[in-house]
TORMIMAR-930149 format. One line per field, with one value per atom (N, C-alpha, C): residue number from 1; atom name; z, x, y. Coordinates in nm, 2 decimals. Atoms other than C-alpha are relative to their C-alpha. Layout:
<sites>
i (NUM; ...)
at (CA; ...)
z (Z; ...)
x (X; ...)
y (Y; ...)
</sites>
This chain:
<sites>
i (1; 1; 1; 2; 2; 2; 3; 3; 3; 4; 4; 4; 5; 5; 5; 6; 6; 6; 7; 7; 7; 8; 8; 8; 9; 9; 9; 10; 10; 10; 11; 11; 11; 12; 12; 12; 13; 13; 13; 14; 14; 14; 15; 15; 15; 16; 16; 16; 17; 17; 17; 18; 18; 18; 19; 19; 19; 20; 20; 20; 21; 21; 21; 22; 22; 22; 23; 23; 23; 24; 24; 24; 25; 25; 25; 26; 26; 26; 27; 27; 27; 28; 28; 28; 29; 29; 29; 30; 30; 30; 31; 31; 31; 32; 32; 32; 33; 33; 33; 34; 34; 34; 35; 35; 35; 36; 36; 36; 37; 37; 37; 38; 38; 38; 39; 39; 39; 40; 40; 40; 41; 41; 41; 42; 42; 42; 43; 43; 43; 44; 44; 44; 45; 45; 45; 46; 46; 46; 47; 47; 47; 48; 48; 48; 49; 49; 49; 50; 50; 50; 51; 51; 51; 52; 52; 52; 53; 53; 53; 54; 54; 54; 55; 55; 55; 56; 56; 56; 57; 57; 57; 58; 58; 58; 59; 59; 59; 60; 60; 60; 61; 61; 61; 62; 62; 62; 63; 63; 63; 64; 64; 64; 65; 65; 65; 66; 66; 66; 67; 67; 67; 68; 68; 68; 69; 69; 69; 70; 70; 70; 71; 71; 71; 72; 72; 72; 73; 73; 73; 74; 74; 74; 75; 75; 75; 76; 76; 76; 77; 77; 77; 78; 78; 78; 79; 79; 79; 80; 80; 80; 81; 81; 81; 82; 82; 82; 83; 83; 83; 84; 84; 84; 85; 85; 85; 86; 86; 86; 87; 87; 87; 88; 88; 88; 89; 89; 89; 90; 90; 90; 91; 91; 91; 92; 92; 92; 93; 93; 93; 94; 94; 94; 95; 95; 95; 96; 96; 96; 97; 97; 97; 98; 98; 98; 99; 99; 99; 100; 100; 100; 101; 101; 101; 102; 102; 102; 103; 103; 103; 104; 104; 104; 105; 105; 105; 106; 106; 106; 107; 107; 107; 108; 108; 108; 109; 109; 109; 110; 110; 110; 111; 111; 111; 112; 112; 112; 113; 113; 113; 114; 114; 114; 115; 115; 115; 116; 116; 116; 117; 117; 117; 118; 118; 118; 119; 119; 119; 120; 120; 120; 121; 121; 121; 122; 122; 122; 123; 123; 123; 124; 124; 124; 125; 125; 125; 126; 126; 126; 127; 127; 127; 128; 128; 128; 129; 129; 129; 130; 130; 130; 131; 131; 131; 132; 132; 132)
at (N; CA; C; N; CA; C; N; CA; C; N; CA; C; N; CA; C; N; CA; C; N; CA; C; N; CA; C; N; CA; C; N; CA; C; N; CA; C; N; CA; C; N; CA; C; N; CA; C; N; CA; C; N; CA; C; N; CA; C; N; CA; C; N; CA; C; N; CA; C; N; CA; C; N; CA; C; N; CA; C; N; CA; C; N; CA; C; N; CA; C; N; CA; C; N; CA; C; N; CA; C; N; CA; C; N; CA; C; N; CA; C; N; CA; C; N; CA; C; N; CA; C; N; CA; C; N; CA; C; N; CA; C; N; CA; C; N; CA; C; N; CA; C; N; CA; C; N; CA; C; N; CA; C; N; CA; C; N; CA; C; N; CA; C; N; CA; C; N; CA; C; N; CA; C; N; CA; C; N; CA; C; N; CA; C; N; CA; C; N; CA; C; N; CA; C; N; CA; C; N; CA; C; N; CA; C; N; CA; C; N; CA; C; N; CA; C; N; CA; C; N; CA; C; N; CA; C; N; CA; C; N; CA; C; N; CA; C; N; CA; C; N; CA; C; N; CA; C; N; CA; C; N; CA; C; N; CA; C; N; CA; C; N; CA; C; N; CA; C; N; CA; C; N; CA; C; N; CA; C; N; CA; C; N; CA; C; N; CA; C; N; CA; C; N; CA; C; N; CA; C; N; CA; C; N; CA; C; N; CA; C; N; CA; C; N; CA; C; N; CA; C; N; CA; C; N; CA; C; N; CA; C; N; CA; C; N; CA; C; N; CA; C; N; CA; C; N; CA; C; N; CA; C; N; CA; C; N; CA; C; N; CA; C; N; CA; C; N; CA; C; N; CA; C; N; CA; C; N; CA; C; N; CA; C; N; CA; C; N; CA; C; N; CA; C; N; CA; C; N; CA; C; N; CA; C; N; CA; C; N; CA; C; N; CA; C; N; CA; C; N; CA; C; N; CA; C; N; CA; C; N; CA; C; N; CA; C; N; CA; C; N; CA; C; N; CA; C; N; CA; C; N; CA; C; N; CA; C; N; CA; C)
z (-0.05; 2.51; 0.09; -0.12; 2.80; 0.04; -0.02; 2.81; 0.15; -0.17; 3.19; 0.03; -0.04; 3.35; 0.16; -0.12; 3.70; 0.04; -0.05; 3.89; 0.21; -0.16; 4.27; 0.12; -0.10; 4.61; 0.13; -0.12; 4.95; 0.09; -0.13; 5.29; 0.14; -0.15; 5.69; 0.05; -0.08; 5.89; 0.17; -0.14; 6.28; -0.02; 0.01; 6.34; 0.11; -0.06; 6.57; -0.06; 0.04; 6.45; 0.16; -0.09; 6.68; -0.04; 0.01; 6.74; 0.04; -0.02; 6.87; -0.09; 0.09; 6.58; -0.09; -0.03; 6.56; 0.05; -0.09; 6.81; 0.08; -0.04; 6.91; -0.11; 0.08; 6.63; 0.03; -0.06; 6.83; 0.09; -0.07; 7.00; -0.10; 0.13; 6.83; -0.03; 0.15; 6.53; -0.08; 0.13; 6.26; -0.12; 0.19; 5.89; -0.13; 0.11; 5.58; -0.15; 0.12; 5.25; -0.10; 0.11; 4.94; -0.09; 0.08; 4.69; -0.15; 0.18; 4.34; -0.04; 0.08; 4.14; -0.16; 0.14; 3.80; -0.05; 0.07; 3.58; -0.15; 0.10; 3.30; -0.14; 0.16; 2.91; -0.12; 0.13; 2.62; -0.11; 0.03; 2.43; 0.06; -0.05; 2.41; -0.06; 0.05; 2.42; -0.14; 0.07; 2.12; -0.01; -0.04; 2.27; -0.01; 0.01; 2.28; 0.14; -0.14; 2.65; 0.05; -0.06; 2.90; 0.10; -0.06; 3.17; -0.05; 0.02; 3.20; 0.09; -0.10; 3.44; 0.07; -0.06; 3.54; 0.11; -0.05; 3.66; 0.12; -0.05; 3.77; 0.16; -0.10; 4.00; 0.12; -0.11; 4.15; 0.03; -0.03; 4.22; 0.10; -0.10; 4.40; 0.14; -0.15; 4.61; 0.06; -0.06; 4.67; 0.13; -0.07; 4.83; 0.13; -0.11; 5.01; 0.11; -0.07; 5.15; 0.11; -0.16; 5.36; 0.10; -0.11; 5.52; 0.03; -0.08; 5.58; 0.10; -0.18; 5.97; 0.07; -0.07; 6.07; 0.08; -0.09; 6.33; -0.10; 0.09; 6.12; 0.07; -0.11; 6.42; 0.01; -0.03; 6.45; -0.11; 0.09; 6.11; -0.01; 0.00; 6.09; -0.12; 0.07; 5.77; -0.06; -0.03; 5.89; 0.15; -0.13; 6.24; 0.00; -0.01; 6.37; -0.07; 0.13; 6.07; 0.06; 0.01; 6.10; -0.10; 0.11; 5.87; -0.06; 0.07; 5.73; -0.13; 0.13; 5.45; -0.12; 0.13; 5.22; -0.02; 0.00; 5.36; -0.05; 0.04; 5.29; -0.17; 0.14; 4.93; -0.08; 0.05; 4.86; 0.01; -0.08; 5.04; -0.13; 0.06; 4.82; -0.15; 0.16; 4.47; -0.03; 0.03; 4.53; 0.03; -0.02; 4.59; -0.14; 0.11; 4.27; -0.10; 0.06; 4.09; -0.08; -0.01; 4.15; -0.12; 0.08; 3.98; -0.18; 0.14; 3.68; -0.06; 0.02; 3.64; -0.05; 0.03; 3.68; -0.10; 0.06; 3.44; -0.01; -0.07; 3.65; -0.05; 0.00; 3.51; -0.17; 0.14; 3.15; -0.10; 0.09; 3.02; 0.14; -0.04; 3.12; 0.02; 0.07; 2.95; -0.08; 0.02; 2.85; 0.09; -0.12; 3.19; 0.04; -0.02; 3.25; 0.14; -0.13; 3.57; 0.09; -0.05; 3.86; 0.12; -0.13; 4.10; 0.09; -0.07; 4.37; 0.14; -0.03; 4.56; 0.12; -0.12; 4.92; 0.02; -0.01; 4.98; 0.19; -0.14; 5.40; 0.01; -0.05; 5.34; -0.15; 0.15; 5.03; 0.01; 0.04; 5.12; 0.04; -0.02; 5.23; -0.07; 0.06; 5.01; 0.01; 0.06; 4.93; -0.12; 0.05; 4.68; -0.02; 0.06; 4.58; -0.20; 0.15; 4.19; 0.01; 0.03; 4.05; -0.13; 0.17; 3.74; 0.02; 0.00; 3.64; -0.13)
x (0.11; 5.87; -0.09; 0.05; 5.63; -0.10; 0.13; 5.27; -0.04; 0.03; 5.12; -0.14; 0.15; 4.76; 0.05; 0.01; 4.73; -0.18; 0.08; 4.46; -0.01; -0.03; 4.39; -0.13; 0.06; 4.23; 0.03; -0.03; 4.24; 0.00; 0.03; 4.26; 0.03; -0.03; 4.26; -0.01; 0.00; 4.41; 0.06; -0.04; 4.54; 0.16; -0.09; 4.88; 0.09; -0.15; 5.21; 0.13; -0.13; 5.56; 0.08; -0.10; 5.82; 0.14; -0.07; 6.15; 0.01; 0.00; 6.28; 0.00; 0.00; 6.33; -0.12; 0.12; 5.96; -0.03; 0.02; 5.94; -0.20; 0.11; 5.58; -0.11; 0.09; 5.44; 0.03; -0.04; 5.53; -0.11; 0.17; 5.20; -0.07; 0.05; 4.93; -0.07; 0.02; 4.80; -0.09; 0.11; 4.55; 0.11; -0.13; 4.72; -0.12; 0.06; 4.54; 0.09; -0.04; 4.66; -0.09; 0.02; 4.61; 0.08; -0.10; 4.72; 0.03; 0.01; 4.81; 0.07; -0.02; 4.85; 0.06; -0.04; 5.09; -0.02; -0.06; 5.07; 0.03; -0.11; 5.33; 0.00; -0.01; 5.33; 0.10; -0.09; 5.56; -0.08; 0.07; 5.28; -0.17; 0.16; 4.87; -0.07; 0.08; 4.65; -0.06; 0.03; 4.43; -0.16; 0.10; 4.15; 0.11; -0.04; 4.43; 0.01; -0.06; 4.49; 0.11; -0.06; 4.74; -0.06; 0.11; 4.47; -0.13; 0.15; 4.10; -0.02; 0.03; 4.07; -0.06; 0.07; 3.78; 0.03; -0.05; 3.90; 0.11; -0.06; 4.19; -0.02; 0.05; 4.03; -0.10; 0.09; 3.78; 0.14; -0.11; 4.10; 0.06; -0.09; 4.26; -0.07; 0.15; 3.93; -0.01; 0.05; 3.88; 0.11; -0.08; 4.23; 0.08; 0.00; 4.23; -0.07; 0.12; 3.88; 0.06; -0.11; 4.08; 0.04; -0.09; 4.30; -0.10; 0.05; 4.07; -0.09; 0.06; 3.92; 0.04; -0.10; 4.16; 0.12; -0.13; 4.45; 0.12; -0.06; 4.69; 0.11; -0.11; 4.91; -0.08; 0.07; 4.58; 0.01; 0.06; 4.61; 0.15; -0.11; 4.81; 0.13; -0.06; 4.93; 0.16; -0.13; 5.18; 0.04; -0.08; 5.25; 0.17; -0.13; 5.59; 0.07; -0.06; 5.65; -0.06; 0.07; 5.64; -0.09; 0.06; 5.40; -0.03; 0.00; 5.55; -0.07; 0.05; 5.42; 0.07; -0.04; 5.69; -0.05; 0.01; 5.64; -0.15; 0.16; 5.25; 0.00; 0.00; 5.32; 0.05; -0.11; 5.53; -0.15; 0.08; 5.23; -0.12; 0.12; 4.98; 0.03; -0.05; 5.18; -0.01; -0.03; 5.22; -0.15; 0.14; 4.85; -0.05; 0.00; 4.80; 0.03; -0.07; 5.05; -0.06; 0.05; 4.89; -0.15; 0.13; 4.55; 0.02; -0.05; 4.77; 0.04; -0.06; 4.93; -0.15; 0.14; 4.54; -0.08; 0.07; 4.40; -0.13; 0.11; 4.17; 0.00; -0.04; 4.29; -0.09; 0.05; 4.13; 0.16; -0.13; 4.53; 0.07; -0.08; 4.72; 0.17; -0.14; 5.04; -0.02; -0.06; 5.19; 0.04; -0.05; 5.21; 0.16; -0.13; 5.60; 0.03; -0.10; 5.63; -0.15; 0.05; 5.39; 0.06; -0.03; 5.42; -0.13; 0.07; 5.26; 0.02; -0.08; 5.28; -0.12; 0.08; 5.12; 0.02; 0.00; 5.07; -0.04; 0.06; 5.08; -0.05; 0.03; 5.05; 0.06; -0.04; 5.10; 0.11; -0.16; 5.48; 0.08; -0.07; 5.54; -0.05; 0.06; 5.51; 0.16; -0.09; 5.68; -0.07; 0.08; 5.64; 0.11; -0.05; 5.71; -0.01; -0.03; 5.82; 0.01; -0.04; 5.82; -0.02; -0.01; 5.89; -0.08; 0.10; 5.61; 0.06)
y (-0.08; -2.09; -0.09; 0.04; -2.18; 0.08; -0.07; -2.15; 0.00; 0.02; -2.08; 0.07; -0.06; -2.06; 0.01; -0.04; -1.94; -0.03; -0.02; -1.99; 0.02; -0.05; -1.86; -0.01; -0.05; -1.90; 0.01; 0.02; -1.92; -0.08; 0.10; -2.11; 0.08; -0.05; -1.98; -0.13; 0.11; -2.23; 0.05; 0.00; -2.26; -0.11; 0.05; -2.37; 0.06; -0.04; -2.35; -0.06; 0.06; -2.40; 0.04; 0.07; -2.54; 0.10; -0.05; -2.38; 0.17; -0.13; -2.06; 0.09; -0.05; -1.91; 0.08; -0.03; -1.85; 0.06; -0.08; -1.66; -0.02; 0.03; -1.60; -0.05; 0.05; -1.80; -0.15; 0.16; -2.12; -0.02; 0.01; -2.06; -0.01; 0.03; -2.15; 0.09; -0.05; -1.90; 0.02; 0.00; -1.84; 0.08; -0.03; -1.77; -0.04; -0.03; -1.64; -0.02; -0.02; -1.72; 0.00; 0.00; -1.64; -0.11; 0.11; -1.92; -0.02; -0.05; -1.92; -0.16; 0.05; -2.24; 0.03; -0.05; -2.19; -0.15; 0.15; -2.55; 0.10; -0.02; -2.48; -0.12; 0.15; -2.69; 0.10; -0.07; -2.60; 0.00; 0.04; -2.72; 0.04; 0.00; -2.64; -0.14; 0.11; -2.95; 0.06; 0.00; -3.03; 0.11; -0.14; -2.74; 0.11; -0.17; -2.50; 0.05; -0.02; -2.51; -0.08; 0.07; -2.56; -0.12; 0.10; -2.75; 0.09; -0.06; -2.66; 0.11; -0.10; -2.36; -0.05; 0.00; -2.43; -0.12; 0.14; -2.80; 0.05; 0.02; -2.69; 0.11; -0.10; -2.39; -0.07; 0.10; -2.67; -0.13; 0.13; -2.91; 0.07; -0.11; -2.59; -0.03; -0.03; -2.54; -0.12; 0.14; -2.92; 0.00; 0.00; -2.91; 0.14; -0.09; -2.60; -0.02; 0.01; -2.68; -0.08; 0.11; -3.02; 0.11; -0.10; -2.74; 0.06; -0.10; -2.48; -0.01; -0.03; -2.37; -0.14; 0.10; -2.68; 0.08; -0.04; -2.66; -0.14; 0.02; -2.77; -0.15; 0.15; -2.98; -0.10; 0.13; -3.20; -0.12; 0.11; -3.35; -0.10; 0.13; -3.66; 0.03; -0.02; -3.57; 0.10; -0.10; -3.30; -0.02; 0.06; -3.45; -0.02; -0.05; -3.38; 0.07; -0.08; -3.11; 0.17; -0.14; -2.71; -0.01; -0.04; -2.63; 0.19; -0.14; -2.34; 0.05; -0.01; -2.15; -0.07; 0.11; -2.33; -0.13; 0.17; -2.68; -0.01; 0.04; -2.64; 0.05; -0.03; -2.48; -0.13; 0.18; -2.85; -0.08; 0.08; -3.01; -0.02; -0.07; -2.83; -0.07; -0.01; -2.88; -0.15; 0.14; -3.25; -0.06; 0.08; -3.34; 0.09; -0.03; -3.09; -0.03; 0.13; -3.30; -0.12; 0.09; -3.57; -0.01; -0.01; -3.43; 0.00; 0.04; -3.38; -0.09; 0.12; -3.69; -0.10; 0.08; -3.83; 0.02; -0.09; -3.62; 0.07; -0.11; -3.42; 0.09; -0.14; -3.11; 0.03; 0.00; -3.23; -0.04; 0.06; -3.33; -0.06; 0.11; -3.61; 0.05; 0.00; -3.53; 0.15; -0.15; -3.19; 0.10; -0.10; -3.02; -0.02; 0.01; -2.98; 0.05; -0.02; -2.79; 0.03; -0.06; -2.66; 0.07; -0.06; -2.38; 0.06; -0.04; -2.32; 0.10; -0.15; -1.92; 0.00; 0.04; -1.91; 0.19; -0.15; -1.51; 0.02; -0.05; -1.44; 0.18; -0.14; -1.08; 0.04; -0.11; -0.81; 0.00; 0.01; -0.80; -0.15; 0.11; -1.16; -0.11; 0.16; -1.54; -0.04; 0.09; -1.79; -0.17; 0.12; -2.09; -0.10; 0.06; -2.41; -0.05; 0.08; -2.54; -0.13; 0.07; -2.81; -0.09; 0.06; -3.04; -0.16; 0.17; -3.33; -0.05)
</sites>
């Protein structure tokens, strides 16, 4: 079994991806997401949670905030990379990660997986998973 908190916000950034394939999204862009954070534990800490919500909702915000009303090709950090909506859901989950491992979230240890679900639109997302 496998407990799971969600929490969710947003970011609007500016961006062009490279390649034909793109079509006219290789010009540059504005892009709204919606974002949803999952952290995953088989186990509830000694409160009886998977993280802290509240922590983990201001960890979301802190790291959206960077990105948002940015042009996304200016930041060094994604220089010579599309910044698709997948590549920024990896982007997103591993600086999230990160907060877990620190124990920003209010636990150190017991989170097993996080996903993170990038929403362009009511019929279009994508995310990334992954195992801490």
């Amino acid at each position: 079994m496998t407990y799971s908190v969600t929490v969710r916000d947003h970011m609007m950034i500016a961006h062009s991806l490279a390649g034909e394939m793109f079509g006219p999204a290789q010009a540059l862009h504005g892009a709204t997401f919606v974002v949803d954070a999952t952290f995953r534990a088989s186990t509830l800490d000694e409160n009886g949670v998977v993280v802290d919500m509240g922590r983990a909702a201001g960890e979301l915000r802190s790291i959206l905030s960077a990105l948002t009303y940015r042009n996304l090709d200016d930041d060094p950090a994604f220089r010579g990379r599309n910044t698709t909506t997948e590549m920024l859901c990896g982007a997103v989950a591993g600086r999230l990660a990160d907060a877990v491992r620190e124990g920003r979230l209010g636990r150190a240890d017991g989170v097993t997986a996080l996903e993170v679900t990038m929403h362009e639109s009511h019929i279009a997302w994508a995310s990334y998973e992954m195992t801490l």
